[in-house]
C-alpha positions in Angstrom: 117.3 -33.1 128.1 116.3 -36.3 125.8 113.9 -35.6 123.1 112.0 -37.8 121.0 110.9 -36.7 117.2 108.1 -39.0 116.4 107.5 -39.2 112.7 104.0 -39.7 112.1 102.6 -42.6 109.8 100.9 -41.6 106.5 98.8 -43.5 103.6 102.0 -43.8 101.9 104.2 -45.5 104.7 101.5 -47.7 106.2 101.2 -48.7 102.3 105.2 -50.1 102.6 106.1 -47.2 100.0 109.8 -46.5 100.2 111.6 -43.6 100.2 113.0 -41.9 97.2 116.6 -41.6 96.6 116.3 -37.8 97.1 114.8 -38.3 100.1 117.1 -41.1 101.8 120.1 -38.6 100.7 118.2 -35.1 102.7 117.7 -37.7 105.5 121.2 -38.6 105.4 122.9 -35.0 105.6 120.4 -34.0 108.1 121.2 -37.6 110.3 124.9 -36.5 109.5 124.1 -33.1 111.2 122.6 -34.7 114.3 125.8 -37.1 114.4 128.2 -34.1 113.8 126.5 -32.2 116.5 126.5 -34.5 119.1 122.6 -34.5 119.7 121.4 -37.9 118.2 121.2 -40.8 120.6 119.2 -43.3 117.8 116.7 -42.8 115.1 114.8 -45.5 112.9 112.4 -45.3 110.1 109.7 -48.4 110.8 108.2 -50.8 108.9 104.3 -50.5 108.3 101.9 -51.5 111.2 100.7 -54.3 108.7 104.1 -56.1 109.7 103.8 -54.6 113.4 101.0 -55.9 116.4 99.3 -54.1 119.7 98.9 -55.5 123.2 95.9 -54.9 125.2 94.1 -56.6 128.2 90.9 -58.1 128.4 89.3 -59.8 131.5 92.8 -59.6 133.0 94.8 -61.3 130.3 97.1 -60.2 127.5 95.9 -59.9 124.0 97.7 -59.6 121.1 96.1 -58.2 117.6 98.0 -58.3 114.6 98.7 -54.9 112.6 97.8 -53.3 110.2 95.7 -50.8 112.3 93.1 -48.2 110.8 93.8 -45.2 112.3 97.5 -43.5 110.2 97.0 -40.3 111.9 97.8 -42.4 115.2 100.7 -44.6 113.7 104.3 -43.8 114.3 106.8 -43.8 110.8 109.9 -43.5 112.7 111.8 -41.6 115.3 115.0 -39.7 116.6 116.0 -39.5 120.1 118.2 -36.8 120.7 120.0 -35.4 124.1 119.8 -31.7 123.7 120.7 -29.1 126.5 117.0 -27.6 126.1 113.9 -27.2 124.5 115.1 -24.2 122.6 117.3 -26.6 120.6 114.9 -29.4 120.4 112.7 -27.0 118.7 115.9 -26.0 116.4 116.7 -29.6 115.2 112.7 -30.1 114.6 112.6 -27.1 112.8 115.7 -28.5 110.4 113.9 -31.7 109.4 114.2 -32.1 105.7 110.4 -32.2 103.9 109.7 -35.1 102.5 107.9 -34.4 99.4 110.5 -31.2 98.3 107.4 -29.4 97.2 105.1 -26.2 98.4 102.1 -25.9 100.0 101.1 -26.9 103.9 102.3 -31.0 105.7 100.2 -30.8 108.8 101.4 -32.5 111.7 104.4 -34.3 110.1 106.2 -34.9 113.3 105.7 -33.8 116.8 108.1 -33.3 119.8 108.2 -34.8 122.9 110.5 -34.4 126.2 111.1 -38.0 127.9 110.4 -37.7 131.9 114.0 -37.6 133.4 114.6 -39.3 136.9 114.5 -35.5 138.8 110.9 -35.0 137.7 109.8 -37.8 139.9 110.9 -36.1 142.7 108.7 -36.4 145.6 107.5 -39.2 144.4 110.5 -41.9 144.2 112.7 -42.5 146.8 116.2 -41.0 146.3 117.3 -44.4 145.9 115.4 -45.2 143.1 115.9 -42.2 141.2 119.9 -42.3 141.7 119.0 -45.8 140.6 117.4 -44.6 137.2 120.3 -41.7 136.4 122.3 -44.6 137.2 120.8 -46.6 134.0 120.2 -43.1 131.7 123.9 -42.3 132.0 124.9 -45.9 131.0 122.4 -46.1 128.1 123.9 -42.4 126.7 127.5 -43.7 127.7 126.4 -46.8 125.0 125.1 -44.3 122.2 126.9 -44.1 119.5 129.2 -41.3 119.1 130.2 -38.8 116.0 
């Protein structure tokens, strides 16, 4: 089962503020952890939307509008992917994600947890063909991932 851990955006990260050194070492032994275990696939921390842009239509066309965007609570800061063998230890490795500030009190909604649709759920939907097609590309994308 593929996982994704979206880190979500605050005033701080949309503001380009980087990480401290305390905080880029916890990352790195809990990244370490992910690698050691066999679970992470990639992860990335991202710049600010201010350097970043959205697509949308309008009258049938593409438009593109250059970041920064208002809304943080809807902005991504970064990611993991892992390939877990179920939710049970999805909800393990979230639970093990370092805090970022290393002090008490309550982070709402500091990252949330998200299972990617694998070819199987589309059954009755796809053709066979196409989702033996799509395991086809999963397993060489994982095959590609780095390895501990």
């Amino acid at each position: 089962m593929r996982v994704l851990m979206i880190v979500k955006a605050n005033a701080e990260t949309e503001a380009g503020v980087m990480p401290t050194t305390e905080q880029v070492e916890a990352m790195g032994v809990y990244n370490n952890e992910l690698i050691a275990a066999g679970v992470l696939v990639d992860g990335a921390g991202l710049h600010p939307s201010s350097k970043g842009a959205r697509l949308s239509y309008r009258g049938g066309k593409p438009v593109i509008t250059d970041g920064p965007f208002a809304e943080t609570k809807e902005l991504i800061a970064g990611y993991w992917v892992l390939n877990v063998k179920d939710w049970d230890e999805a909800l393990m490795w979230l639970a093990k994600v370092p805090r970022p500030d290393f002090k008490d009190g309550d982070v709402e909604d500091m990252i949330e947890l998200r299972r990617f649709f694998e070819p199987e759920d589309f059954a009755g939907i796809a053709s066979e063909e196409l989702i033996e097609q799509e395991k086809g590309w999963r397993e060489d994308m994982l095959a590609r991932a780095p390895k501990p």
